[in-house]
Backbone bond lengths (Angstrom), bond angles and torsions (degrees), N, CA, C in turn:
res aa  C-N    CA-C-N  psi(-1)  N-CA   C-N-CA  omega(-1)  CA-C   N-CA-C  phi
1 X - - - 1.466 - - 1.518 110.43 -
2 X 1.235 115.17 140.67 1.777 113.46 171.29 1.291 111.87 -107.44
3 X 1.344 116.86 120.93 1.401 109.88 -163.46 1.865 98.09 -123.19
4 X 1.085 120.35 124.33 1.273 124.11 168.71 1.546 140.39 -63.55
5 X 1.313 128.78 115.76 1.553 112.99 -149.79 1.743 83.05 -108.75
6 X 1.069 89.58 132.76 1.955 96.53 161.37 1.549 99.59 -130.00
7 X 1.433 92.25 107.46 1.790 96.45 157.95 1.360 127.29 -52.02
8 X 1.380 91.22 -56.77 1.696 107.24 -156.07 1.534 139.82 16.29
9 X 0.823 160.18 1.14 1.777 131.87 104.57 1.367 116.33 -156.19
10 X 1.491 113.39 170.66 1.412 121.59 171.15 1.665 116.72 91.48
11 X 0.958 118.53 -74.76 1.438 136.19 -177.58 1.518 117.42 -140.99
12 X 1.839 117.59 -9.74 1.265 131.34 -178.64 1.856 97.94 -66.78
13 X 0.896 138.71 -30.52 1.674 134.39 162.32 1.341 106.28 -49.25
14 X 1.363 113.41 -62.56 1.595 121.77 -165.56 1.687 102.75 -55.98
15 X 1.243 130.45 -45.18 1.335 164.19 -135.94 1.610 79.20 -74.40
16 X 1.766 113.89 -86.67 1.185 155.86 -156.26 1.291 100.51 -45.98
17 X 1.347 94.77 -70.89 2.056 120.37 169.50 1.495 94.71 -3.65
18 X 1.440 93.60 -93.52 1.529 131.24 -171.88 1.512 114.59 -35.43
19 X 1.602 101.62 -50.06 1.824 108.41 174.01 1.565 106.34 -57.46
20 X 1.171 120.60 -51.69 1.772 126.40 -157.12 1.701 99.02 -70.71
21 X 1.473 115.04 -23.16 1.451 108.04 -178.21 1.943 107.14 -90.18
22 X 1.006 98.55 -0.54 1.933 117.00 -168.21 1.605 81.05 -105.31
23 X 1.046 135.15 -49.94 1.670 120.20 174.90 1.467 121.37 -56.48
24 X 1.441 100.97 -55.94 1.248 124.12 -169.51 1.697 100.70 -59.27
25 X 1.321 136.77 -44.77 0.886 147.98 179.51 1.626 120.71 -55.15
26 X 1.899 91.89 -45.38 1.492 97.61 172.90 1.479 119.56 -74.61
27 X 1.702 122.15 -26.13 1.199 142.28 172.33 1.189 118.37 -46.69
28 X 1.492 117.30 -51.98 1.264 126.09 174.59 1.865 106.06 -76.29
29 X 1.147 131.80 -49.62 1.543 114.22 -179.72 1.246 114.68 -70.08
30 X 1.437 135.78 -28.30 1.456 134.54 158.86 1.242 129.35 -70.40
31 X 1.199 119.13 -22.05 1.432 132.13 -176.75 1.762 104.48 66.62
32 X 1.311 112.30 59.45 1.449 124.66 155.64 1.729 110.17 -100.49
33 X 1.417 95.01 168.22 1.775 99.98 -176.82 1.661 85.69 -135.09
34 X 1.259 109.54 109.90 1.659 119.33 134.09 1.633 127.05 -99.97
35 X 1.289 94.32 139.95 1.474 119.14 165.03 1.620 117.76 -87.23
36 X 0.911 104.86 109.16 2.132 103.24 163.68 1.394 119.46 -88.98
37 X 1.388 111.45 145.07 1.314 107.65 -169.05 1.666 87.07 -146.02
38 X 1.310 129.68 109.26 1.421 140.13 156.92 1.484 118.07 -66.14
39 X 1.597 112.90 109.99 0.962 141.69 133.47 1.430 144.98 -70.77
40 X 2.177 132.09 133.38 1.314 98.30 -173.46 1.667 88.55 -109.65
41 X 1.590 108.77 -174.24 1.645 126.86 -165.65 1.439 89.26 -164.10
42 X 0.986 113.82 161.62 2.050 132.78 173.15 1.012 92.48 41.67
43 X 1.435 103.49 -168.10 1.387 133.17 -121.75 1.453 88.79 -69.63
44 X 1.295 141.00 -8.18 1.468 148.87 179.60 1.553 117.20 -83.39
45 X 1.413 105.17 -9.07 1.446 117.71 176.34 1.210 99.41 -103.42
46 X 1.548 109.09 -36.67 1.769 97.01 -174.66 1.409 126.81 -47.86
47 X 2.219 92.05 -47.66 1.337 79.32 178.06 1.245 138.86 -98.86
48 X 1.302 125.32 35.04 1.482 141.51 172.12 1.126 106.25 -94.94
49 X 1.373 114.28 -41.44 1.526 120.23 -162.72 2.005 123.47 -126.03
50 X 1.805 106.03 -9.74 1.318 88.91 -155.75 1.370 128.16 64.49
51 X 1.188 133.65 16.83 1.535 130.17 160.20 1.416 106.84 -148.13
52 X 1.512 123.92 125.00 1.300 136.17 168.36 1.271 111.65 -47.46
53 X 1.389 114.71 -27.42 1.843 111.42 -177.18 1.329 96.04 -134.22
54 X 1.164 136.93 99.96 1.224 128.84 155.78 1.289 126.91 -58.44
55 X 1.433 136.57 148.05 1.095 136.19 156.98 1.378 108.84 -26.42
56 X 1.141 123.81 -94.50 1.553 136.61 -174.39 1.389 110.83 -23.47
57 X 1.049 120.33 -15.60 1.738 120.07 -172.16 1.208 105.03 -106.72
58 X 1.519 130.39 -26.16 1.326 143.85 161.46 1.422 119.37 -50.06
59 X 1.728 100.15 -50.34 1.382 112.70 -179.83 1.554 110.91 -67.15
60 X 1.483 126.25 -34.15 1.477 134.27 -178.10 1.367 111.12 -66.24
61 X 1.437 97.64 -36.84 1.923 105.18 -173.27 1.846 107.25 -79.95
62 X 1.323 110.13 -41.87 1.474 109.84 160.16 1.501 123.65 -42.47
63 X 1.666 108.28 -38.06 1.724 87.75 -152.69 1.633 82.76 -120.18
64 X 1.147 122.32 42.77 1.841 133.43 171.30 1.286 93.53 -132.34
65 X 1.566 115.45 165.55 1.403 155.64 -142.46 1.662 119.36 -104.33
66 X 1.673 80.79 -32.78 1.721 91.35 -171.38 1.411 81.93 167.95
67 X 1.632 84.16 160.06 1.944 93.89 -151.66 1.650 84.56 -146.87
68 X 1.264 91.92 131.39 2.277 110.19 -175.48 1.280 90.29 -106.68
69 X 1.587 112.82 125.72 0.981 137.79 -175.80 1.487 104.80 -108.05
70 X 1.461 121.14 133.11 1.355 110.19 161.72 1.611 124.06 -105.41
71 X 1.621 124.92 -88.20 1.069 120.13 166.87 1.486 105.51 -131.05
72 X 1.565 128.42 -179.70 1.467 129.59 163.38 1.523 98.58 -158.28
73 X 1.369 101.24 152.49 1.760 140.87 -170.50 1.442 103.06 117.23
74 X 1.447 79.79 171.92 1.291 99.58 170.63 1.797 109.43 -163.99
75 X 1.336 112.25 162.51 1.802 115.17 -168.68 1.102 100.55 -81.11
76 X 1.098 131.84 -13.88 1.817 122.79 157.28 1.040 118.30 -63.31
77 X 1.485 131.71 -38.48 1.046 128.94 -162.61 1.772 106.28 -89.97
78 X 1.539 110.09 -20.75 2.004 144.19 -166.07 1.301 76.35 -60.51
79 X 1.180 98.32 -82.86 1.741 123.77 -150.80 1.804 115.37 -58.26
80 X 1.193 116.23 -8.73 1.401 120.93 159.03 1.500 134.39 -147.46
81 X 1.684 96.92 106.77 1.703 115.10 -162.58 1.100 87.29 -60.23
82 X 1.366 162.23 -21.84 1.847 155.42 -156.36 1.635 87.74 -74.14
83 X 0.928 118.81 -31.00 1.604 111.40 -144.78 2.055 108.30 -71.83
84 X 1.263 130.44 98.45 1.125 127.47 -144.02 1.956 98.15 -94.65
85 X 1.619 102.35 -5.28 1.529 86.41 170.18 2.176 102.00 -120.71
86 X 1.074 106.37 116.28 1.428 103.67 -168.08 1.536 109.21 -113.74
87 X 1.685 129.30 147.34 1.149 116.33 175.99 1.885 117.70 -57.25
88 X 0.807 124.86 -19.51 1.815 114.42 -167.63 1.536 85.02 -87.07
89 X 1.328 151.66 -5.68 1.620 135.48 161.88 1.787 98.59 -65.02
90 X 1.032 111.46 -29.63 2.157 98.43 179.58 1.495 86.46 -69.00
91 X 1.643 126.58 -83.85 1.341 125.66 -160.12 1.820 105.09 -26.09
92 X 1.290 103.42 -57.93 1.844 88.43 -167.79 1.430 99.55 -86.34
93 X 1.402 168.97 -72.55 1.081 130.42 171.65 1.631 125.85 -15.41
94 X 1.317 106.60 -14.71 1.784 92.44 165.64 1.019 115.98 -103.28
95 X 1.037 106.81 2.60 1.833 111.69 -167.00 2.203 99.28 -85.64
96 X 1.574 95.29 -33.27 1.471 115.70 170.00 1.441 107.68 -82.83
97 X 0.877 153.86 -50.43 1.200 166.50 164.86 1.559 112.47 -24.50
98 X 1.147 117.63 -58.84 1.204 133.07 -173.20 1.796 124.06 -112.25
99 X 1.937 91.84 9.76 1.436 92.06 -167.64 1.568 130.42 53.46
100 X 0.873 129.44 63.05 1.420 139.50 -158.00 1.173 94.41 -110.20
101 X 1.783 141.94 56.12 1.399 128.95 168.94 1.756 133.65 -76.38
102 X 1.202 115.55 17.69 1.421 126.10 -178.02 1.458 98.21 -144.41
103 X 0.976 97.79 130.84 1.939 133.55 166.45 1.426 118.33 -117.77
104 X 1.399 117.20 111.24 1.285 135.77 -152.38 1.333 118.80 -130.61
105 X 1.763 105.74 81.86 1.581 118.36 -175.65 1.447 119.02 -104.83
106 X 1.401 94.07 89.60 1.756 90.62 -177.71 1.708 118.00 -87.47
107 X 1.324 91.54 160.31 1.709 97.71 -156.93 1.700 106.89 -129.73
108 X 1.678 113.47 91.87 1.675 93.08 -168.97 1.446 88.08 -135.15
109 X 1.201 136.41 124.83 1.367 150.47 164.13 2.114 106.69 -64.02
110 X 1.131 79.74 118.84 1.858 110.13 175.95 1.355 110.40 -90.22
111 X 0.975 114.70 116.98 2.149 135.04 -166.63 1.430 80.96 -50.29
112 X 1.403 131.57 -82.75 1.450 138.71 -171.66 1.452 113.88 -28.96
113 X 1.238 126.20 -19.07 1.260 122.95 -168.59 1.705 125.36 -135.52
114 X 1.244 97.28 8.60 1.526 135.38 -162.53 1.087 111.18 -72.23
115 X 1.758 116.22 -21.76 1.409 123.27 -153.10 1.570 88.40 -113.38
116 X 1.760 142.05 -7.49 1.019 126.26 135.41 1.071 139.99 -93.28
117 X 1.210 122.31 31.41 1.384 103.47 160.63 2.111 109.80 -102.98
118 X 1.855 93.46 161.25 1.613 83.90 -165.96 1.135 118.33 -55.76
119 X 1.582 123.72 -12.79 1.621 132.43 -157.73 1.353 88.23 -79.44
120 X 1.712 100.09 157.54 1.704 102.01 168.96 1.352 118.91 -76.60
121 X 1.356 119.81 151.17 1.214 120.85 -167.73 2.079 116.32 -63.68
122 X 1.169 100.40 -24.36 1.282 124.93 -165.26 1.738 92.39 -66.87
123 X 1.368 116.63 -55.21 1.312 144.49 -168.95 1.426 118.45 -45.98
124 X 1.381 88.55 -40.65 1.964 119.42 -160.06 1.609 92.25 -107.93
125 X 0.710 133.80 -48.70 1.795 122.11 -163.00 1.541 101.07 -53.93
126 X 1.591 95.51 140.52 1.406 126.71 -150.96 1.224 125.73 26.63
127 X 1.328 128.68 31.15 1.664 129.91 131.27 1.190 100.87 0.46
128 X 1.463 139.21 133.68 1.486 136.56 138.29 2.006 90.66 -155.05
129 X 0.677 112.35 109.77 1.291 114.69 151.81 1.934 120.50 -142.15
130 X 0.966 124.37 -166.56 1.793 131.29 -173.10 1.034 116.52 -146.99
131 X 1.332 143.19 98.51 1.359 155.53 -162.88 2.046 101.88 -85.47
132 X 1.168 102.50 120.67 1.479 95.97 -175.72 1.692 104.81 -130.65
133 X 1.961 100.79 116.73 1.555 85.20 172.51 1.973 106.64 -117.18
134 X 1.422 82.16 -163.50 1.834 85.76 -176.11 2.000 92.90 -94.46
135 X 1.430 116.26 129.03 1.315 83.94 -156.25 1.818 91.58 -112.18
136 X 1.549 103.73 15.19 1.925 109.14 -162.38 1.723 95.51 -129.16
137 X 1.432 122.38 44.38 1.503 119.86 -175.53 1.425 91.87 -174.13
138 X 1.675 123.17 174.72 1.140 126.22 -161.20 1.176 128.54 80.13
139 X 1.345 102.97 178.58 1.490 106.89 166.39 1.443 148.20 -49.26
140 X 1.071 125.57 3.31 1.796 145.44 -177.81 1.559 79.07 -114.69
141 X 1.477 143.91 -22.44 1.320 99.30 -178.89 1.927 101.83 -125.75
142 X 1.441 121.15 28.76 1.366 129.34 -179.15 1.616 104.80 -85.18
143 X 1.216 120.33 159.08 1.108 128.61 171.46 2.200 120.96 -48.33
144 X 0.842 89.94 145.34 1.803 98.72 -165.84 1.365 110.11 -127.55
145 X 1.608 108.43 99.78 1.663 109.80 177.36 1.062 107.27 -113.54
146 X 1.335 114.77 148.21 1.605 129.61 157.17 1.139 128.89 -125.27
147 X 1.179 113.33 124.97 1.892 122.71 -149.44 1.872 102.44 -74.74
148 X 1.526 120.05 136.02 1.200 137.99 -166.63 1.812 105.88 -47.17
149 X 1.172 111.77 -20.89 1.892 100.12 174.84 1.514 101.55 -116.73
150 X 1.580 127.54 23.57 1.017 134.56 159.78 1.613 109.33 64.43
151 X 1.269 120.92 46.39 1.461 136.06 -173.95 1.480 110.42 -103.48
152 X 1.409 107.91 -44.70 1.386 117.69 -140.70 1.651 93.09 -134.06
153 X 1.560 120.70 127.47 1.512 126.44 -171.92 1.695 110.32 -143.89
154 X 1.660 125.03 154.93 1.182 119.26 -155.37 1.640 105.54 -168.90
155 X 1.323 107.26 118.35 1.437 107.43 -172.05 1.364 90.72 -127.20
156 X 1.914 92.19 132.00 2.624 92.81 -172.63 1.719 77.31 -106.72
157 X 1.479 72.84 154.04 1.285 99.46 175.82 1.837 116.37 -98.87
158 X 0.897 101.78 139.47 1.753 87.87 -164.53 1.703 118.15 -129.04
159 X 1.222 127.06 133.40 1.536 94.49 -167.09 1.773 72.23 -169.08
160 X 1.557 93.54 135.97 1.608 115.34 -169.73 1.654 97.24 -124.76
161 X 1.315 105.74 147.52 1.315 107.34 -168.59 1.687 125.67 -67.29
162 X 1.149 105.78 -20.66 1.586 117.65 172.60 1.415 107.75 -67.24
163 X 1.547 128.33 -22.09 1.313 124.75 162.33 1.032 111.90 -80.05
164 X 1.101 138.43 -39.46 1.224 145.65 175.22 1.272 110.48 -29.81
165 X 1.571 107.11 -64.14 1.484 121.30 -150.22 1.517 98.31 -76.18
166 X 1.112 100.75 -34.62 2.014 100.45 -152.39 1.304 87.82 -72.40
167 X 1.668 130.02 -35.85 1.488 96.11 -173.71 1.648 114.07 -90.94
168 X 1.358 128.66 -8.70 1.136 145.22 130.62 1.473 123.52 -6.60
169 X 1.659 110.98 -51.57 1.377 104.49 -168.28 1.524 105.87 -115.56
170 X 1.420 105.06 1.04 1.826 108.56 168.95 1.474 86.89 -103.08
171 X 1.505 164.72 -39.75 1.321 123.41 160.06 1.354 127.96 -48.72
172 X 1.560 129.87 -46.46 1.038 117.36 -174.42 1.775 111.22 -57.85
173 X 0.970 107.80 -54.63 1.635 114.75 168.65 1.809 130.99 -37.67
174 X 1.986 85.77 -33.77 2.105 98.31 161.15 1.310 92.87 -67.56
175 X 1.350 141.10 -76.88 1.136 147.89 -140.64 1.363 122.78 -75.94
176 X 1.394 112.73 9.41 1.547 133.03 164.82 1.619 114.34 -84.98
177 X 1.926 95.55 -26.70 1.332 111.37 -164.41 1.847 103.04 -90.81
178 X 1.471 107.56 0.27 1.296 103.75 -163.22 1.767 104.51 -134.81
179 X 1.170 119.43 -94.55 1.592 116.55 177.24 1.391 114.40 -130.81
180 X 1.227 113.68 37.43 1.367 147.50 -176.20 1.669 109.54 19.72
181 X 1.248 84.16 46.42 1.970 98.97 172.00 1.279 105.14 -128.22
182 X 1.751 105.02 135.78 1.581 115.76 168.46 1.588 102.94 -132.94
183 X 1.442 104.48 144.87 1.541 121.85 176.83 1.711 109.86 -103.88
184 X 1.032 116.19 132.07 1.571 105.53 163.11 1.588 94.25 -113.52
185 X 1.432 91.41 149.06 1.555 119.58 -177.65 1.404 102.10 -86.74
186 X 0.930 141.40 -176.03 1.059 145.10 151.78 1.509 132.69 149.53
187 X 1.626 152.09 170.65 1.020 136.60 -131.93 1.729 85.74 -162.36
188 X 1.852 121.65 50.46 1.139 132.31 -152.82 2.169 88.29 -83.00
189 X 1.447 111.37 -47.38 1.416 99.63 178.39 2.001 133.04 -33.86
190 X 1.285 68.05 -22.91 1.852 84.11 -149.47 2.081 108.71 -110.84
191 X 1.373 106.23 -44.29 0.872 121.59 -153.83 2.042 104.83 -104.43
192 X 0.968 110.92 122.53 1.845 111.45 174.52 1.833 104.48 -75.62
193 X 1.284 130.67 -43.72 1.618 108.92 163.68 1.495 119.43 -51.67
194 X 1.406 108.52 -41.22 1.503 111.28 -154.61 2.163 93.37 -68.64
195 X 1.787 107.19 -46.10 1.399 98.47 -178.53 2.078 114.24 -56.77
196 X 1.577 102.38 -18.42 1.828 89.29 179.89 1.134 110.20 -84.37
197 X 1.413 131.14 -28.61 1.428 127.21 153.49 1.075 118.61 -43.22
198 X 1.012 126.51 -36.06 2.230 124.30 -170.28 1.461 88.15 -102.24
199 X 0.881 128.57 -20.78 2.030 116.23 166.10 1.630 125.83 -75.71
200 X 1.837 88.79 -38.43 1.457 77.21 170.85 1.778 116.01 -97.61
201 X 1.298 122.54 4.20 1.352 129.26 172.16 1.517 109.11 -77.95
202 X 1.333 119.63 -34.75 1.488 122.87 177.05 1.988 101.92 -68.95
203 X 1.311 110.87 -61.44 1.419 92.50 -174.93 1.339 128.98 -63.62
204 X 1.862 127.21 -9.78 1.184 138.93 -156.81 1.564 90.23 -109.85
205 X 1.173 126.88 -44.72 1.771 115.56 150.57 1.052 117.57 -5.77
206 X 1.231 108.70 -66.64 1.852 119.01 -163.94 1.459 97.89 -35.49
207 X 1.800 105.36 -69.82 1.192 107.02 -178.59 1.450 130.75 -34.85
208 X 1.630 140.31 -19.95 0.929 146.41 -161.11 1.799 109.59 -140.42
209 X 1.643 95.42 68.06 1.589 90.88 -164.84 2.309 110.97 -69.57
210 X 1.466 91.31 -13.80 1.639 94.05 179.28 1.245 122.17 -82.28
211 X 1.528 98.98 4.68 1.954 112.60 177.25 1.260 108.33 -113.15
């Protein structure tokens, strides 16, 4: 498999480092063959190149298998909102780029390790659930105004039903694989995205009467 590593900054090297020797490791006891191919992204592309995503890194992540992500920003870029080209524009252009519509944060508390976290232990035992968002629609990618005496600012939130669905019908399909329960989150009182999400989750149900 050729899998593409993008560091891109801060601690995303250290991150990467560590992953490629956790491959390499598994490579050799399974008898798999990966290829690495370094790519840059954020603020580490900027300054080679002026673009958070270069072409060339696009092209590496296209024609590889799976792509190791580390971290991106940087406090240059933190510390001044003026700044109109910023590293997290590569991250979500890749997130479009490559179609990336599911974000997959699973959450399961380990007996061995149970006794740090602040929650009580009693509370937390057998935690396992998977937090799934839409991670290439919304708000990080809606229109962004800022009013002419710089008072007044506005980020839309945007979400079309074909996104909706697709990640819609690969959760219901995780959750066949697991305890065949799904929650939608959502903010349906208040909010006009949050009610097309619970409209189109109610009719796409149907489809999945064992969830």
């Amino acid at each position: 498999m050729k899998i593409a590593v993008l560091p891109g900054d801060g601690i995303g090297k250290e991150i990467t480092d560590q992953g490629v020797k956790v491959l390499q490791a598994i490579a050799r006891k399974f008898n798999h063959q990966f290829t690495f191919t370094t790519a840059d992204i954020g603020a580490a592309a900027i300054e080679k190149t002026g673009n958070p995503l270069p072409d060339a890194t696009i092209e590496v992540c296209k024609k590889s298998d799976a792509v190791l992500f580390g971290a991106i920003g940087d406090p240059k870029y933190d510390n001044d909102p003026d700044a109109k080209v910023r590293p997290e524009q590569g991250y979500l252009k890749l997130r479009k780029e490559l179609e990336l519509f599911v974000n997959i944060r699973p959450i399961r508390v380990f007996e061995g390790l149970a006794h740090k976290s602040p929650l009580k232990a009693t509370v937390i035992k057998n935690t396992d659930f998977v937090i799934l968002s839409q991670p290439a629609a919304g708000i990080y990618f809606g229109e962004k105004k800022l009013s002419d005496n710089g008072k007044t600012a506005s980020d839309s939130s945007v979400y079309h039903t074909e996104e909706i669905d697709k990640i819609a019908h690969w959760a219901f399909k995780f959750a066949r694989t697991r305890n065949k329960k799904l929650t939608l989150i959502d903010k349906a009182n208040m909010l006009e995205t949050s009610r097309l999400w619970r409209k189109r989750l109610q009719v796409i149900s149907k489809e999945y009467p064992d969830v």
